[in-house]
C-alpha positions as CSV (number, residue, x, y, z in Angstrom):
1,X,-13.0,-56.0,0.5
2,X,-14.1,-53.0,2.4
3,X,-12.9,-49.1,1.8
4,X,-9.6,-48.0,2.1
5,X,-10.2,-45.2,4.6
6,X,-13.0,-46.0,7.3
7,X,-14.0,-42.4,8.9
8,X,-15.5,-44.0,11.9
9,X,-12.6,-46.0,12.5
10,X,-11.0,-43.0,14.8
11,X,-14.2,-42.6,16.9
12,X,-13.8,-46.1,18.0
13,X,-11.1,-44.8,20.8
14,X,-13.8,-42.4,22.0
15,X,-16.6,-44.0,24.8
16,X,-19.9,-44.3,23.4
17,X,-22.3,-44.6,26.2
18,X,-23.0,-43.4,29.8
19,X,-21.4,-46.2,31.2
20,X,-18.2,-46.0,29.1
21,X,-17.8,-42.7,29.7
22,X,-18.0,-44.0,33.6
23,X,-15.4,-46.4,33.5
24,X,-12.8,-43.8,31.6
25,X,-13.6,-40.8,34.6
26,X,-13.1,-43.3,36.9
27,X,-9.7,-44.8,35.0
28,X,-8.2,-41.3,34.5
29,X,-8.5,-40.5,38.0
30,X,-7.2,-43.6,39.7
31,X,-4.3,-43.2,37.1
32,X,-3.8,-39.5,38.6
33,X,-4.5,-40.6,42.5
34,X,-1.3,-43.1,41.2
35,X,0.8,-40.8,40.3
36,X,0.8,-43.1,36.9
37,X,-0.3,-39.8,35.0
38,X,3.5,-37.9,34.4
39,X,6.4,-38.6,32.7
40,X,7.7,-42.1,32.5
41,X,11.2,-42.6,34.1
42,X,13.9,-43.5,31.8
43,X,14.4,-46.9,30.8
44,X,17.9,-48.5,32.8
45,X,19.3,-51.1,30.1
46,X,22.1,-52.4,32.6
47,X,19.1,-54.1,35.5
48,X,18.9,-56.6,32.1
49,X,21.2,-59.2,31.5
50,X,21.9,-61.6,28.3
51,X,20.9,-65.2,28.7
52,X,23.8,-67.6,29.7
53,X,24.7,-69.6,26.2
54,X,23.6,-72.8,25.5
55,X,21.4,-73.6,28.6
56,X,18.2,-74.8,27.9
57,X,16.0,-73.1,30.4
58,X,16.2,-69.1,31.0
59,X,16.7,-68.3,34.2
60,X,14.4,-65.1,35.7
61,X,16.1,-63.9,38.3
């Protein structure tokens, strides 16, 4: 088996190289351009609804 604690194992998250770094710039600001960067609306439970009982095949909408 290998350690118990890894200290490396939280720089994983964190780009590495030039090109890495690249692709997260460009992620967080097409996340921002969005409008996907604030706070999440809150979840409506009632647009869900239970499956009907005993049918076979779910239906999606």
């Amino acid at each position: 088996g290998g350690r118990d604690y890894d200290p490396e194992w939280s720089r994983a998250a964190a780009p590495r190289s030039v090109f890495a770094r690249l692709i997260d710039e460009r992620f967080k600001k097409a996340v921002a351009r969005l409008g996907l960067d604030g706070e999440k609306p809150p979840l409506d439970p009632g647009l869900y609804r239970r499956p009907v009982a005993g049918g076979r095949q779910l239906s999606l909408f």
